[in-house]
py3Dmol code that shows the C-alpha trace and the ligand (Angstrom):
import py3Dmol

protein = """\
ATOM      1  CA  UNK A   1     190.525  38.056 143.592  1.00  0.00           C
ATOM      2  CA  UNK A   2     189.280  36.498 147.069  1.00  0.00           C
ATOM      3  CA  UNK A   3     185.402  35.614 147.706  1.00  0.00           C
ATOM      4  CA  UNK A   4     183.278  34.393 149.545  1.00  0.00           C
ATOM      5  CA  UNK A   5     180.809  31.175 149.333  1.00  0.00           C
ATOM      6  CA  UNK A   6     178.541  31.171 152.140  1.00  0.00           C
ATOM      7  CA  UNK A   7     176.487  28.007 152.891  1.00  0.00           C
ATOM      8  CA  UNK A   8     172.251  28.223 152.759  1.00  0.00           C
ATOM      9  CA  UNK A   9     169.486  27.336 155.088  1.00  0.00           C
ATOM     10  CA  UNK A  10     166.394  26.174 153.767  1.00  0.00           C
ATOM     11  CA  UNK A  11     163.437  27.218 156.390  1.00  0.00           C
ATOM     12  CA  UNK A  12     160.702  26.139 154.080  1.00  0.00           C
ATOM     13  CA  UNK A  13     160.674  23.668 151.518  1.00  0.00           C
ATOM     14  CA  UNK A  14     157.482  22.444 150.048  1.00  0.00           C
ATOM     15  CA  UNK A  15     157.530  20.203 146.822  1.00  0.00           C
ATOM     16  CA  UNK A  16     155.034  20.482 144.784  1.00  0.00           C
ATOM     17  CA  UNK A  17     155.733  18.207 142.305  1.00  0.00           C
ATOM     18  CA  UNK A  18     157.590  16.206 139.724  1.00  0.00           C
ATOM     19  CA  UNK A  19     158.081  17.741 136.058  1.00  0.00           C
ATOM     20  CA  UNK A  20     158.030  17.061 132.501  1.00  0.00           C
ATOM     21  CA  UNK A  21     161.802  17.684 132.843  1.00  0.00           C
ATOM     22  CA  UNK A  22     162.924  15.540 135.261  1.00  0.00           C
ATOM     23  CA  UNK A  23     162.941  18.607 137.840  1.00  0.00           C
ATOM     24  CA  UNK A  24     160.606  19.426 140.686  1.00  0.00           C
ATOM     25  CA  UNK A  25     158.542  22.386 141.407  1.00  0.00           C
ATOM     26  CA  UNK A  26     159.007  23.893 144.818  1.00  0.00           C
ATOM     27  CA  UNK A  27     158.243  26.912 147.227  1.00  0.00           C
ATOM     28  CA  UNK A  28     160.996  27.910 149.510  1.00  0.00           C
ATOM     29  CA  UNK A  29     162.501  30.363 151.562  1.00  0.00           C
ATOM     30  CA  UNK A  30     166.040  30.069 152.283  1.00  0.00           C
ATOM     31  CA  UNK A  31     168.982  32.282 153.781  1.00  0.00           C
ATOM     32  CA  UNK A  32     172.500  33.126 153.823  1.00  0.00           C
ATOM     33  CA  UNK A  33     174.511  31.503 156.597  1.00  0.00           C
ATOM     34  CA  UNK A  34     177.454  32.931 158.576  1.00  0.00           C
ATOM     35  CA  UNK A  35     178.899  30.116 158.570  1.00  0.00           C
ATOM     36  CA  UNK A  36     180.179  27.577 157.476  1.00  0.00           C
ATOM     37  CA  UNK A  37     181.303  29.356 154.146  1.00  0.00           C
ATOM     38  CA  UNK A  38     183.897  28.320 151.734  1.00  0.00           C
ATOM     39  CA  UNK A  39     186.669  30.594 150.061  1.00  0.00           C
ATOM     40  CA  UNK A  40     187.941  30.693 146.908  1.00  0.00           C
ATOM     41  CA  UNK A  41     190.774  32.614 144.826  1.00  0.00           C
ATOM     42  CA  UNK A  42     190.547  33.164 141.220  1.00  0.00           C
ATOM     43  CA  UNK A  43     193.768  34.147 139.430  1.00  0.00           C
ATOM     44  CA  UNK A  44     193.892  34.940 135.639  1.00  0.00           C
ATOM     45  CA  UNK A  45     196.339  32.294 133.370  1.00  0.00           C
ATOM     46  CA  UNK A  46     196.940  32.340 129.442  1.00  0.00           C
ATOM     47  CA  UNK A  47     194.246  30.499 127.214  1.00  0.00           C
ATOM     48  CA  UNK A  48     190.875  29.349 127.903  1.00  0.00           C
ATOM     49  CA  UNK A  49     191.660  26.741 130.291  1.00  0.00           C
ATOM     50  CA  UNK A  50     190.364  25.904 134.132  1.00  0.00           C
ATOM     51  CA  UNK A  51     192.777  24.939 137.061  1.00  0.00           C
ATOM     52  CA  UNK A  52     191.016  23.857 139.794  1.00  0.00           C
ATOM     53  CA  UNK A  53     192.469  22.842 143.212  1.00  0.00           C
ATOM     54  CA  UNK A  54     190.332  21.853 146.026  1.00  0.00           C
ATOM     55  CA  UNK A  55     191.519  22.062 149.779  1.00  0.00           C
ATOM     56  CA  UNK A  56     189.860  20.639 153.268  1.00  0.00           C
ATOM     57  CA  UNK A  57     187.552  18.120 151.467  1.00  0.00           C
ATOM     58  CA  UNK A  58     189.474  15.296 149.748  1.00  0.00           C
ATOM     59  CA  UNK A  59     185.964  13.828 148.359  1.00  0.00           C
ATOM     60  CA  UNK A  60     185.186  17.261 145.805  1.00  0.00           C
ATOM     61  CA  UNK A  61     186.544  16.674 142.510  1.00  0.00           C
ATOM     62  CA  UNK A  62     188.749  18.957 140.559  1.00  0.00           C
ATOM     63  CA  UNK A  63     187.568  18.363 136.887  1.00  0.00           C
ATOM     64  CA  UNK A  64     184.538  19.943 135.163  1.00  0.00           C
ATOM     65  CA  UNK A  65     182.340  17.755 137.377  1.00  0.00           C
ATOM     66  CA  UNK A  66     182.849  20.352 139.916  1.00  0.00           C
ATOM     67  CA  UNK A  67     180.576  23.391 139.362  1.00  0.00           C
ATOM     68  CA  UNK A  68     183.211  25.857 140.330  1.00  0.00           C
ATOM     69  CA  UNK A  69     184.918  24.442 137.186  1.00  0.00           C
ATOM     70  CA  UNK A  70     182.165  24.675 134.948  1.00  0.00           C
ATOM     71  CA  UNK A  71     181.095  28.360 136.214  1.00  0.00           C
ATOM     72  CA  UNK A  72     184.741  29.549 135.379  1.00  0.00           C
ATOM     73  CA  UNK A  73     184.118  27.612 132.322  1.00  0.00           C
ATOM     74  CA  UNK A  74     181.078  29.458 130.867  1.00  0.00           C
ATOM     75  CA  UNK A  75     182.489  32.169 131.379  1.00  0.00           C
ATOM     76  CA  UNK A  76     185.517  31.545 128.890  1.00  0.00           C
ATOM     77  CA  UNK A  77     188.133  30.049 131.184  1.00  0.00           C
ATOM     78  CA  UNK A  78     191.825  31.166 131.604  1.00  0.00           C
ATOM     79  CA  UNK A  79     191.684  31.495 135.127  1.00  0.00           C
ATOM     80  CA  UNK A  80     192.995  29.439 138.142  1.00  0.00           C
ATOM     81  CA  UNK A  81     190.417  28.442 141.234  1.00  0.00           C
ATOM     82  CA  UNK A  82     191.978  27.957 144.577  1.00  0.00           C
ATOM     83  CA  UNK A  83     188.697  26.548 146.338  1.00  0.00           C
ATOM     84  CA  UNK A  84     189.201  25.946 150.296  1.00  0.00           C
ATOM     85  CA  UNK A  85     185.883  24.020 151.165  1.00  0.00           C
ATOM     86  CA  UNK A  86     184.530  23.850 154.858  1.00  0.00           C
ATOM     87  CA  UNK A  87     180.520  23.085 153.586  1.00  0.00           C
ATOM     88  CA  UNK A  88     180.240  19.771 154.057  1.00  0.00           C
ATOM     89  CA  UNK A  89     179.697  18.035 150.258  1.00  0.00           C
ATOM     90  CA  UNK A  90     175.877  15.990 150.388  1.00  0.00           C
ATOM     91  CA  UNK A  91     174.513  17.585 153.401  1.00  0.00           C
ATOM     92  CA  UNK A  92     171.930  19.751 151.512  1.00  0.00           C
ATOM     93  CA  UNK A  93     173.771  23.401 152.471  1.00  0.00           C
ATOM     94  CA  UNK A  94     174.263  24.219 148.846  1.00  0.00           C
ATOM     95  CA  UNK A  95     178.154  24.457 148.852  1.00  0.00           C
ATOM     96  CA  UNK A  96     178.389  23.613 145.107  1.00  0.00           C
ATOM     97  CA  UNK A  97     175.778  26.161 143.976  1.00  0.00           C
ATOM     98  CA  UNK A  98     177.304  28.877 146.176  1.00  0.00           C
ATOM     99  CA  UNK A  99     180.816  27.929 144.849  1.00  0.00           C
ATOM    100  CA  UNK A 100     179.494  28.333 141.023  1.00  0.00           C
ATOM    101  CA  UNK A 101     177.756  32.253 141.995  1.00  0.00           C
ATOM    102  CA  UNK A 102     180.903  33.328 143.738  1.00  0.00           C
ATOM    103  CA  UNK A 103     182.844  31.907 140.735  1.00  0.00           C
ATOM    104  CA  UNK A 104     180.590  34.067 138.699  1.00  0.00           C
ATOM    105  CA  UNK A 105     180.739  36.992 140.886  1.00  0.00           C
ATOM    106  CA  UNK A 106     184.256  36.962 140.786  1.00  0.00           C
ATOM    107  CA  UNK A 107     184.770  37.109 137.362  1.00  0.00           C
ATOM    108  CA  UNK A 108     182.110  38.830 136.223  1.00  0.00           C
ATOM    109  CA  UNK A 109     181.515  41.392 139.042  1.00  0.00           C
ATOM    110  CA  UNK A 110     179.024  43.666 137.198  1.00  0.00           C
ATOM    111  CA  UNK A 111     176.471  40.401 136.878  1.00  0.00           C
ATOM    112  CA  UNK A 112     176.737  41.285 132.870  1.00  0.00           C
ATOM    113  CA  UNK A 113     177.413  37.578 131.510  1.00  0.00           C
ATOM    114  CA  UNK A 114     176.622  35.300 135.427  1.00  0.00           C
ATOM    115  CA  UNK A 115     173.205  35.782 135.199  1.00  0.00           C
ATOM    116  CA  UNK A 116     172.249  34.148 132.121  1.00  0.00           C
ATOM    117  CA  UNK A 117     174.936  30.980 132.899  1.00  0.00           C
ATOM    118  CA  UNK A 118     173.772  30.757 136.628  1.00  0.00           C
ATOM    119  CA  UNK A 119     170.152  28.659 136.068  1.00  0.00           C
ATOM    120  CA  UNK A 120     172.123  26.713 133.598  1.00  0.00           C
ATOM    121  CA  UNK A 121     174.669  25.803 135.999  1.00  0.00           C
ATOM    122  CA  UNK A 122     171.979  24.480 138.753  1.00  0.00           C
ATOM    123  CA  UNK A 123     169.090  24.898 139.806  1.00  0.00           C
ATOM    124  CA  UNK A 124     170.329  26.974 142.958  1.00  0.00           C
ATOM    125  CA  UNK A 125     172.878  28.980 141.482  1.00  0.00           C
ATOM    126  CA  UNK A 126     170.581  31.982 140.470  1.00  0.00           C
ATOM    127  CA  UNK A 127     169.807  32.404 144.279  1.00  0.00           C
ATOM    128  CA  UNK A 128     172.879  32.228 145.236  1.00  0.00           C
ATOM    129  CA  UNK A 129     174.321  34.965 143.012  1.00  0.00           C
ATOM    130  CA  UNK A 130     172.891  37.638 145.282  1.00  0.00           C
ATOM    131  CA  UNK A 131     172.443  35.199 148.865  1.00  0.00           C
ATOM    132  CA  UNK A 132     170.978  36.493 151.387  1.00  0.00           C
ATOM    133  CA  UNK A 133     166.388  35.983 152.715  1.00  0.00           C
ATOM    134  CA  UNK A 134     165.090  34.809 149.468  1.00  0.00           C
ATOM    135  CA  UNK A 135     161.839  32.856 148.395  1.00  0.00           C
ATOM    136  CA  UNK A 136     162.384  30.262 145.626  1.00  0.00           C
ATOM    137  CA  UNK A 137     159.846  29.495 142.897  1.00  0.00           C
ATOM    138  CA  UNK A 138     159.557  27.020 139.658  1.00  0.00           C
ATOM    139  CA  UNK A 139     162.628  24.788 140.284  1.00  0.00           C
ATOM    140  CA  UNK A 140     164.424  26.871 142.473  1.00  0.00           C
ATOM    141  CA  UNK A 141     165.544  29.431 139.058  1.00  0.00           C
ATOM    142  CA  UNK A 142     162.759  31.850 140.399  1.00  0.00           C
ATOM    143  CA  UNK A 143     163.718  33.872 143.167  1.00  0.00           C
ATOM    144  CA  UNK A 144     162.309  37.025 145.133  1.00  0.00           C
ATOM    145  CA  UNK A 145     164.561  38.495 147.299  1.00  0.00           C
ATOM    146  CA  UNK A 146     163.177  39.472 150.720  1.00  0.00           C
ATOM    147  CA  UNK A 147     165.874  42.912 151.787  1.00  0.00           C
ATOM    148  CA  UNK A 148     163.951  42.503 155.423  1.00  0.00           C
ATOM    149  CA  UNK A 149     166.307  40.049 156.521  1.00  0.00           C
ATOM    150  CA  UNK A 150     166.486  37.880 159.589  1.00  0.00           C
ATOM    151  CA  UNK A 151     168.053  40.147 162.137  1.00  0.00           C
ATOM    152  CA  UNK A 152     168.254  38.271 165.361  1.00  0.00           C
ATOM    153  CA  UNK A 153     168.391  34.831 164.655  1.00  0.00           C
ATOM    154  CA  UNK A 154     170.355  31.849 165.689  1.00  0.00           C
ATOM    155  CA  UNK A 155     170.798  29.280 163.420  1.00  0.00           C
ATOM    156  CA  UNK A 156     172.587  26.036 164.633  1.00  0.00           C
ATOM    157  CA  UNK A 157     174.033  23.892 161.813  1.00  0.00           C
ATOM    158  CA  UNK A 158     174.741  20.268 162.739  1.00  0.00           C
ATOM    159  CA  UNK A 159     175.746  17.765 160.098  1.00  0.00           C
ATOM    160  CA  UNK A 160     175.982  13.989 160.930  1.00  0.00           C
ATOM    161  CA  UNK A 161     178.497  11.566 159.660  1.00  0.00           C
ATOM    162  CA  UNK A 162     176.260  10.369 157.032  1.00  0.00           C
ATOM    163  CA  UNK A 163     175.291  12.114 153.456  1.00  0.00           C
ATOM    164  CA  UNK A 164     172.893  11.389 151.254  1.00  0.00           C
ATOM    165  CA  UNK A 165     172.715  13.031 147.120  1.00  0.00           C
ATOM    166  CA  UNK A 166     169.820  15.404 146.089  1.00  0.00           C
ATOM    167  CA  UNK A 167     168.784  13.427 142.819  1.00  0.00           C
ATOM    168  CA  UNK A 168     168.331  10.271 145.681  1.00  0.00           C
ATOM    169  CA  UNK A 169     166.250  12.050 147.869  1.00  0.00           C
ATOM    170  CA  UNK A 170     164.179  13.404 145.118  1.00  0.00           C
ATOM    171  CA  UNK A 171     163.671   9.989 143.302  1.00  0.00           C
ATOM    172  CA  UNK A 172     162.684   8.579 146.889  1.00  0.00           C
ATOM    173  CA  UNK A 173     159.854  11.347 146.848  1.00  0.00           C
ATOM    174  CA  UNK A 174     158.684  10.078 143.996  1.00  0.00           C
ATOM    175  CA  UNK A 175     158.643   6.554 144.725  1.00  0.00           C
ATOM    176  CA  UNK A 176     156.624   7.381 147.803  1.00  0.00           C
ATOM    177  CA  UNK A 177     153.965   9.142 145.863  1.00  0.00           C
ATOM    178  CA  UNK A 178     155.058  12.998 146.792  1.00  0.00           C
ATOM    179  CA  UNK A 179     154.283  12.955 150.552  1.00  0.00           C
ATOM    180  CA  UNK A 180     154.215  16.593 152.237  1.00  0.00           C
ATOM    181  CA  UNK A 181     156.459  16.880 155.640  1.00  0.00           C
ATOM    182  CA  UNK A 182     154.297  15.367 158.400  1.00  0.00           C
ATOM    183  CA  UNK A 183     156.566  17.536 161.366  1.00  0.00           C
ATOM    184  CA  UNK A 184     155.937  21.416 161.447  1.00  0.00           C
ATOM    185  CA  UNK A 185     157.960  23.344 163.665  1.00  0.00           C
ATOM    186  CA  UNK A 186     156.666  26.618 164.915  1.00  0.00           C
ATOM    187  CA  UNK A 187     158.861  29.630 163.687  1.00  0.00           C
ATOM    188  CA  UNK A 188     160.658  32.012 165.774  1.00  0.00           C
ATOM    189  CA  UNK A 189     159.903  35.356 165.764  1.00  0.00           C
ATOM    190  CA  UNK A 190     162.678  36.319 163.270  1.00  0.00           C
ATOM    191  CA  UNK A 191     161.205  34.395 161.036  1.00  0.00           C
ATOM    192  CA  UNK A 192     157.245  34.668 161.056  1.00  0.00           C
ATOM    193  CA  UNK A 193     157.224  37.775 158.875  1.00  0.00           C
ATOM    194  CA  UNK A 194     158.001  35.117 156.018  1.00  0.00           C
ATOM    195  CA  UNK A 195     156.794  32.132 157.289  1.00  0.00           C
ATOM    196  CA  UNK A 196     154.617  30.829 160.445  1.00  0.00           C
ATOM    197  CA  UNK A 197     156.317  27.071 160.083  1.00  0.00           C
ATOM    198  CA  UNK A 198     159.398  25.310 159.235  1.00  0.00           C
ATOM    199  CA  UNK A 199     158.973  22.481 157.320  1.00  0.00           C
ATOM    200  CA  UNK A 200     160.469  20.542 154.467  1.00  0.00           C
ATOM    201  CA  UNK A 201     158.819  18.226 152.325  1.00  0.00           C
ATOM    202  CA  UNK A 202     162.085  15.853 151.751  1.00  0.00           C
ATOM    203  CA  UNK A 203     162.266  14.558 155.448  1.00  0.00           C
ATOM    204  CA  UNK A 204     160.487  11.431 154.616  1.00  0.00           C
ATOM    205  CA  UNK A 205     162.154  10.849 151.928  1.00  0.00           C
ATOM    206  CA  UNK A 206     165.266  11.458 153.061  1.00  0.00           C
ATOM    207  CA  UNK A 207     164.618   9.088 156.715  1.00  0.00           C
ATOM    208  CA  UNK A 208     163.444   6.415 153.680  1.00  0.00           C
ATOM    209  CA  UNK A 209     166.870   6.043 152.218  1.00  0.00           C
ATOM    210  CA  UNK A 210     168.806   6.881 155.419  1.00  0.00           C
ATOM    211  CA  UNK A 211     167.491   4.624 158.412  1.00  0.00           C
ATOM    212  CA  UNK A 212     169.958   6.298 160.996  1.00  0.00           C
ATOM    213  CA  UNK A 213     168.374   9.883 160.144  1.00  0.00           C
ATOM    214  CA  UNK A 214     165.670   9.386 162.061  1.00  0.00           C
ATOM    215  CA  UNK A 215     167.391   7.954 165.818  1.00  0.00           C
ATOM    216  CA  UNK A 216     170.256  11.054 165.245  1.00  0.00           C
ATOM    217  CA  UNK A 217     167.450  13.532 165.013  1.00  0.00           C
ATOM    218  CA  UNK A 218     165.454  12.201 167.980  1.00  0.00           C
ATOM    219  CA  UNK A 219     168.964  12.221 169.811  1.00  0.00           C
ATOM    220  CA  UNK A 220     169.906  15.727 168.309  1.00  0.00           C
ATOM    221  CA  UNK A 221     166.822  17.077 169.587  1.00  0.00           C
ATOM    222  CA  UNK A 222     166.859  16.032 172.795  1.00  0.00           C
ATOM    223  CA  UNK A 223     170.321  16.949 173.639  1.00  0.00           C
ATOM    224  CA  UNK A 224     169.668  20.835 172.478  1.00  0.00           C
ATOM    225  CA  UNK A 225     166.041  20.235 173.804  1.00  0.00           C
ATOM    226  CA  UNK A 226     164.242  21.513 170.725  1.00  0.00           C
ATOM    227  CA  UNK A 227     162.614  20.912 167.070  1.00  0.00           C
ATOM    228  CA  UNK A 228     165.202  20.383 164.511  1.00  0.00           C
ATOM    229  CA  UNK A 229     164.596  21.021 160.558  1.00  0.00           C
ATOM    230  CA  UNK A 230     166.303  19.159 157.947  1.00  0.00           C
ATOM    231  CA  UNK A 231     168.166  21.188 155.322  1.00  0.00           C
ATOM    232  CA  UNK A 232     167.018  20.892 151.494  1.00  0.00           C
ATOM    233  CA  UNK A 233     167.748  17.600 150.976  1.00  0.00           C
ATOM    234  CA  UNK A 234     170.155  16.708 153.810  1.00  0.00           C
ATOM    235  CA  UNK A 235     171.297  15.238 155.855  1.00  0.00           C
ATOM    236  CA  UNK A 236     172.557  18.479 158.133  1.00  0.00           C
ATOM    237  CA  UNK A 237     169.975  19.858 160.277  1.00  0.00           C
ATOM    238  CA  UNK A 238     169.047  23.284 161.382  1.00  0.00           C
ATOM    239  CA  UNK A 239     167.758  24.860 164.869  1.00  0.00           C
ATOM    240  CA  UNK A 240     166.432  27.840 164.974  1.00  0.00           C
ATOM    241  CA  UNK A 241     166.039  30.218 167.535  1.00  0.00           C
ATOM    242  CA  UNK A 242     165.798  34.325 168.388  1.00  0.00           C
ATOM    243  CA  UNK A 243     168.846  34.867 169.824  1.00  0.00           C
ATOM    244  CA  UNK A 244     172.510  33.218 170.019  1.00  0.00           C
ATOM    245  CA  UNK A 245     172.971  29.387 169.713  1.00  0.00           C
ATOM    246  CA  UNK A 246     176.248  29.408 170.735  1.00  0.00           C
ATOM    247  CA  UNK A 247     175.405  27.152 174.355  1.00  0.00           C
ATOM    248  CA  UNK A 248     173.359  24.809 172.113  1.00  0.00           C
ATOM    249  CA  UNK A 249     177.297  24.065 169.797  1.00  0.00           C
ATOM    250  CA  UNK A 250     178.692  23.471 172.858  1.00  0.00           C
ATOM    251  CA  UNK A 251     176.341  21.041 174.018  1.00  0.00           C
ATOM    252  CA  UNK A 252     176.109  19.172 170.698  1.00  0.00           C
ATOM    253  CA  UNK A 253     179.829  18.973 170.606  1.00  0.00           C
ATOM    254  CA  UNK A 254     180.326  16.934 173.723  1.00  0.00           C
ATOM    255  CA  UNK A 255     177.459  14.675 173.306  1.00  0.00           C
ATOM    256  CA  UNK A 256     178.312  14.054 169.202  1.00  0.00           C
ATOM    257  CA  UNK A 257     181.994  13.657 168.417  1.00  0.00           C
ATOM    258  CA  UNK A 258     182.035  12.681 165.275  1.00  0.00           C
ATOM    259  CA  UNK A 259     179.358  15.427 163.843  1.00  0.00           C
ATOM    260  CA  UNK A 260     180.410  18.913 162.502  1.00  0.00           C
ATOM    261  CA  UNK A 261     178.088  21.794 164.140  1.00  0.00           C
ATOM    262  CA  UNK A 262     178.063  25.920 163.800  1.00  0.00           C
ATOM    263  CA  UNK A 263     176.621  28.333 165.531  1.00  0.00           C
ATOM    264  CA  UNK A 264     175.565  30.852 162.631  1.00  0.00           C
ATOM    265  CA  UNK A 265     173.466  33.974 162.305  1.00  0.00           C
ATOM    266  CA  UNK A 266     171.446  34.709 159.440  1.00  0.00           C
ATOM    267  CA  UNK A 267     173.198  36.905 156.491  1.00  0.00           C
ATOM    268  CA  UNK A 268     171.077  39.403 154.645  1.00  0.00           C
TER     269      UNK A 268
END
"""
ligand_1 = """\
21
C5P
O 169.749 21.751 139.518
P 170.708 20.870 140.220
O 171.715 20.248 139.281
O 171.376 21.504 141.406
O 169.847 19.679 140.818
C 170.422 18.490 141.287
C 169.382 17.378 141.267
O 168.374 17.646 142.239
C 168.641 17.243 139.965
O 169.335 16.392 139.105
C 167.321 16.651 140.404
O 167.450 15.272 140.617
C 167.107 17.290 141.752
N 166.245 18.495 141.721
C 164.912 18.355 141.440
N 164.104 19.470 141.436
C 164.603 20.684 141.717
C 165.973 20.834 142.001
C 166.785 19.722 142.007
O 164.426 17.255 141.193
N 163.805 21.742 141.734
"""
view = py3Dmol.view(width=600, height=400)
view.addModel(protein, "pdb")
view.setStyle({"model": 0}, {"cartoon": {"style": "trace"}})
view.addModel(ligand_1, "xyz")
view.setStyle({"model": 1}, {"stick": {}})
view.zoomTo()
view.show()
């Protein structure tokens, strides 16, 4: 069986704050991206055992670190995972959480057995079993699909050279004392059904622990000539806009050589 993993945008993110368990409560919206997506092949074997094999990203591990792994895990193994990443790993598009749902969706297609593993697999996964316009509530394990959709917008996805881990970003939010995003961007039209800004409470944190975020964003947004969002908890960055963003990969491409950028649409 062949499936898809799509990567996420996050258009809002407000934290709200830390938790008795370690996790943080949020409000977000987020939505299924064209592109980039990953694929992956499941293929039953003998036993209870997972076989994992990872292509296009030499940094994702094949063990039971991987959530792909542990997905096909709880739901009793004996199968074989051909996983050919194009996400980027650490830039805050989800890949891992979208490679754990479609792990679940492929084996257990009638949602019978994912549902109650997904929120125990990560905090995303539960969204990411269905994809799509979605706002996310409690630690991200609450989530309220939006069938409206975003038809019409562009969504460029550019990802610099450097990454930077989730619980890092989060610990640096606490450190800082829980500050709230000081940049709003105004929302396209697509988009202010759901929302009238994008925002996300991480950037500081994120520019804290990663000095160059900062100078690439102020250079990103001047070479596309507008507002860029970070995603989750980056470091890849989102513009949005009603209508293509095709122009805008082309120009990013010749100014940045070294960063990965797609021109995506929004998935429903
Ligand atoms: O749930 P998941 O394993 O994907 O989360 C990864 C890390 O992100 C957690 O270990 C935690 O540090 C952080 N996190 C958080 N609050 C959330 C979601 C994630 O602090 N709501």
């Amino acid at each position: 069986m062949k499936v898809v993993a799509p990567a996420k945008a996050t258009l809002l993110l407000r934290v709200l704050g830390l938790r008795a368990d370690g996790y943080h409560d949020l409000e977000a919206l987020v939505v299924s991206l064209s592109e980039p997506y990953d694929d992956i092949e499941t293929e039953s074997i003998p036993g209870d055992r997972v076989e994992l094999t990872v292509e296009g990203d030499s940094i994702v591990p094949t063990d039971e670190t991987n959530l792909a792994w542990r997905a096909a895990d709880a739901l009793g193994g004996g199968v074989r995972l051909r996983l050919v990443k194009r996400i980027p790993s650490r830039a805050g598009l989800g890949g891992g959480s979208s490679d754990a749902a479609a792990v679940l969706r492929a084996l257990d297609p009638s949602g019978e057995w994912a549902e109650g593993v997904a929120a125990g697999l990560g905090s995303d996964v539960p969204y990411c079993l269905r994809g799509g316009l979605a706002r996310m509530r409690g630690r991200g394990e609450i989530v309220e699909p939006l069938p409206g959709g975003l038809a019409g917008l562009g969504v460029l996805v550019v990802v610099p050279p450097f990454r930077l881990s989730t619980p890092d970003v989060y610990r640096a939010w606490d450190e800082l004392g829980g500050p709230r995003a000081v940049r709003e961007i105004d929302a396209p039209a697509a988009v202010r059904p759901y929302a009238s800004v994008l925002v996300n409470d991480l950037e500081p944190a994120a520019e804290a622990i990663e000095p160059r975020l900062r100078p690439w964003r102020d250079e990103l947004e001047s070479v596309v000539g507008a507002p860029a969002v970070m995603a989750g908890s980056g470091t890849a960055h989102l513009v949005l806009t009603d209508g293509a963003v095709d122009h805008l990969k082309t120009q990013v491409m010749e100014h940045f050589p070294d960063t990965e950028v797609w021109a995506a649409t929004a998935v429903r």
